[in-house]
C-alpha positions as CSV (number, residue, x, y, z in Angstrom):
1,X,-17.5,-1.0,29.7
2,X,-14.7,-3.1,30.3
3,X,-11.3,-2.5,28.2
4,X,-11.7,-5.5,25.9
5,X,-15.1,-4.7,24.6
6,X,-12.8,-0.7,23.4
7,X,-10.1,-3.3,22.2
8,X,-12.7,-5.2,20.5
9,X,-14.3,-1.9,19.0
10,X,-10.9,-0.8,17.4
11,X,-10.4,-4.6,16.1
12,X,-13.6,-4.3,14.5
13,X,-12.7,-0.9,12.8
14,X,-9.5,-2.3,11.6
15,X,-10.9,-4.9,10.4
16,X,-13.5,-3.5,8.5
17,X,-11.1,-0.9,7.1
18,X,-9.3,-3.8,5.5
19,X,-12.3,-5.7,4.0
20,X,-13.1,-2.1,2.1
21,X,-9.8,-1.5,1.4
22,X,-9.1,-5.5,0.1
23,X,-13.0,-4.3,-2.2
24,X,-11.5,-1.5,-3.5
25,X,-8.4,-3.2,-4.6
26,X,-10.4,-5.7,-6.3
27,X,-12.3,-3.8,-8.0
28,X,-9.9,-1.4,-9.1
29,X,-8.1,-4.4,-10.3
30,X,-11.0,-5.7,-12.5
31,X,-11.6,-2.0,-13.8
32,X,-7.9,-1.8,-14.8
33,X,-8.0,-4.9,-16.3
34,X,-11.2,-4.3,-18.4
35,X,-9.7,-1.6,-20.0
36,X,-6.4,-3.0,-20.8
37,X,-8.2,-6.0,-22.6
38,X,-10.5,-3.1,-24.4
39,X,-7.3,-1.6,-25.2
40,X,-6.1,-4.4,-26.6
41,X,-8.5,-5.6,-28.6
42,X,-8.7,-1.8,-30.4
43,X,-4.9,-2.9,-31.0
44,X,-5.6,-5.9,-32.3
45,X,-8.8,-4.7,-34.4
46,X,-6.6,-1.4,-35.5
47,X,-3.8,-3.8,-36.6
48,X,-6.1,-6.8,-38.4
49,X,-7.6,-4.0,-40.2
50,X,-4.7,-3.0,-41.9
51,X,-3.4,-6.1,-42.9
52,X,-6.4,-6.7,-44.3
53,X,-6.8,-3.3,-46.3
54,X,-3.5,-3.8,-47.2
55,X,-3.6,-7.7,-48.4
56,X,-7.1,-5.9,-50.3
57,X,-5.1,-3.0,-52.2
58,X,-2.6,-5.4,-53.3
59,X,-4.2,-8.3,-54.7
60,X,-6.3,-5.5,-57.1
61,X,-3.4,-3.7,-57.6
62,X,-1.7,-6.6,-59.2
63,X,-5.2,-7.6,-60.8
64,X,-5.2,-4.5,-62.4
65,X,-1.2,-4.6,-63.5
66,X,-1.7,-8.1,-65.1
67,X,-4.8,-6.8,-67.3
68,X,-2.8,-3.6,-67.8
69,X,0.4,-5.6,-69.2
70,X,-2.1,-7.1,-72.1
71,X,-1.6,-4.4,-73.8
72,X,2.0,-5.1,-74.9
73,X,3.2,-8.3,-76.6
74,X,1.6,-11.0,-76.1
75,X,-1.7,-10.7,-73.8
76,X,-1.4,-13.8,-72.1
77,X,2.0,-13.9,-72.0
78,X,4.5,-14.9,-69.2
79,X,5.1,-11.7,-67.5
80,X,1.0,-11.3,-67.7
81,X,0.8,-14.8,-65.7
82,X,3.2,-14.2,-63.3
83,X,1.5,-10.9,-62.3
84,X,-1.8,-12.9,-61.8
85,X,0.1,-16.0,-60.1
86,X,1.6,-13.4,-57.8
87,X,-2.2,-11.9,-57.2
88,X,-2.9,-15.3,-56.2
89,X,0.4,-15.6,-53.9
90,X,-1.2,-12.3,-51.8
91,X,-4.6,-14.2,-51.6
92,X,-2.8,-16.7,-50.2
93,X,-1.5,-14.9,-47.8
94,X,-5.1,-13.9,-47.1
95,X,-6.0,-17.7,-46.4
96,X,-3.2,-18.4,-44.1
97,X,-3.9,-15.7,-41.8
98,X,-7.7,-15.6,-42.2
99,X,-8.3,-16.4,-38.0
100,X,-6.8,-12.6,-37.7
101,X,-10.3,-11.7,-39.3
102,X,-11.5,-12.3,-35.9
103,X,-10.2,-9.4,-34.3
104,X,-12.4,-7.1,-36.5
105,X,-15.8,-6.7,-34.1
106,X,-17.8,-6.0,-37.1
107,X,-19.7,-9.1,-37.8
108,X,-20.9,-7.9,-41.3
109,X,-17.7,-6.0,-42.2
110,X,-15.3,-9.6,-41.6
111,X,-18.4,-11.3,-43.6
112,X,-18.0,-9.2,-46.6
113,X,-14.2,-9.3,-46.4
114,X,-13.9,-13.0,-46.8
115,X,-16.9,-13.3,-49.1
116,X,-15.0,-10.5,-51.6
117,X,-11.5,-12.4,-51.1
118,X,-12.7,-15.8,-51.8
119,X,-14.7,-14.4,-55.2
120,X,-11.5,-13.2,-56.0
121,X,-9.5,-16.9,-55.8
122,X,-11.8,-18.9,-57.5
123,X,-11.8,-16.0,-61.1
124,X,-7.5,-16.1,-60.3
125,X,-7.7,-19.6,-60.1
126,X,-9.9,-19.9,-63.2
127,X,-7.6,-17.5,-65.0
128,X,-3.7,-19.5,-64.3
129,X,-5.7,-23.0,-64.6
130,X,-7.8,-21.9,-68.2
131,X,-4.4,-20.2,-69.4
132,X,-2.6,-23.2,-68.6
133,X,-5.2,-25.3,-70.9
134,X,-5.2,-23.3,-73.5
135,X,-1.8,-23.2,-74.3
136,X,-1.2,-26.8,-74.3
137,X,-4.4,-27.4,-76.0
138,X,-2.7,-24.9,-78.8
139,X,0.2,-26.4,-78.9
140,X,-1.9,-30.0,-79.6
141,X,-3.9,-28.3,-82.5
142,X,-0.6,-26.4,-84.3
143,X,0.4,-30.0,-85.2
144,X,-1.8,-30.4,-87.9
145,X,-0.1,-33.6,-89.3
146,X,-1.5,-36.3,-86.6
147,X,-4.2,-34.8,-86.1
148,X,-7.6,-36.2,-87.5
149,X,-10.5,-34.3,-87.9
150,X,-12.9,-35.8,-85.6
151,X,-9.7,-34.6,-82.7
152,X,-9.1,-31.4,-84.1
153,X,-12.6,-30.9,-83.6
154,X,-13.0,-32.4,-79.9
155,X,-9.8,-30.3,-79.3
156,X,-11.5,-27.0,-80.7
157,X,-14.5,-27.6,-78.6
158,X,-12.5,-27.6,-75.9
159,X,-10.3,-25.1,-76.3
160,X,-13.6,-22.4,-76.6
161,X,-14.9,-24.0,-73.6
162,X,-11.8,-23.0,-71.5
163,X,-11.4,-19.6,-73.7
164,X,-15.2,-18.8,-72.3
165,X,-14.1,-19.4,-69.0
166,X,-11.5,-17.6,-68.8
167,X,-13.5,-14.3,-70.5
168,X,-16.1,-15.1,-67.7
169,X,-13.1,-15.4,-64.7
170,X,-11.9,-11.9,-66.1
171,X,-15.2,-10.1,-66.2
172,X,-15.9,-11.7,-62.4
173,X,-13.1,-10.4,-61.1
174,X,-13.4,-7.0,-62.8
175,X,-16.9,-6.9,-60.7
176,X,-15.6,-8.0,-57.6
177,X,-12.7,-5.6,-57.8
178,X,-14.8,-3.0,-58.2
179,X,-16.0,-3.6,-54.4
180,X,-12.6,-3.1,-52.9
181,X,-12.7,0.8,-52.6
182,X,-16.1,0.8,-50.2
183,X,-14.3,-2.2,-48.1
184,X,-11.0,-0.2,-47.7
185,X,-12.9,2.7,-46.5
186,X,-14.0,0.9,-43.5
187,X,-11.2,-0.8,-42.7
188,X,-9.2,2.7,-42.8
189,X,-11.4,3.9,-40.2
190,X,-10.7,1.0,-38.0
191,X,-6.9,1.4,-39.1
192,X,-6.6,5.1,-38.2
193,X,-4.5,5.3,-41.6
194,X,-5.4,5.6,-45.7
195,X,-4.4,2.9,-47.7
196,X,-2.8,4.7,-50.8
197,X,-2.6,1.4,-53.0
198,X,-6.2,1.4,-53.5
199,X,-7.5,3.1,-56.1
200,X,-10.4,5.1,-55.9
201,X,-13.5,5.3,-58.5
């Protein structure tokens, strides 16, 4: 065998050793990179799953000050309204960062989430908008002087109209709240932490 064909050999080796050795790299490199994108997105669930469970606790916790603070003075007085207002400032906050819901891989758990949130804006929303009604229709019935009957009446009508809805927004929202527990529990195993805010039946 003539020299080149030993030369040719050992080429072949070498080169063989670097097309493995290029594989192996690769694929090591894809490996590695699967898991830091698993990692992340555990991050990223771990994370969404406590803003959420937070954003939750909060929004009930001020449900649940606001029906609490009825009991003094007057029950749908201003510091009554601005706890629900500010109930409805954390749902907000919900709404602006709902594409984080995303990160959460359960399909049903993110369903249920944003279903129980949005049944909880449209009772706060009933609540400020019926409570802003029925004080001004209030006002327009305590003067009694231009007032003729066939108003007064119209006025009444509607005043019990808004007074029902807003009995019925209350009760709603007492029902929904009453979900928020089960939903945290998830989300705290997802978060690796407790949420203390909520509050437990």
């Amino acid at each position: 065998m003539r020299p080149s064909a030993f030369d040719f050999i050992g080429n072949l080796d070498t080169l063989l050793a670097v097309v493995i050795g290029a594989m192996l790299a690769t694929l090591g490199g894809l490996i590695g990179e699967h898991y830091e994108d698993l990692i992340e997105r555990r991050r990223r669930q771990r994370d969404a799953a406590r803003f959420f469970g937070e954003i939750l606790g909060s929004i009930d916790a001020l449900v649940d000050r606001a029906l609490h603070s009825q009991k003094f003075g007057d029950p749908w007085g201003p510091v009554t309204m601005r706890l629900f207002r500010t109930a409805m400032r954390e749902a907000e906050v919900y709404d602006r960062n709902r594409e984080r819901l995303f990160d959460i891989q359960d399909v049903e758990l993110r369903s249920r989430i944003h279903v129980h949130v949005i049944s909880e804006i449209f009772p706060l929303e009933a609540i400020i908008e019926g409570s802003e009604h029925i004080a001004s229709l209030t006002e327009a019935l305590d003067d009694r002087g231009s007032l003729s009957s066939e108003r007064r009446q119209k006025l009444e009508d509607r005043l019990g109209v808004w007074l029902n809805s807003r009995r019925t927004a209350i009760e709603f929202i007492l029902d929904e709240r009453a979900k928020t527990p089960e939903l945290c529990t998830k989300l705290e195993k997802l978060a690796q932490i407790d949420f203390p805010i909520i509050e437990r039946p």
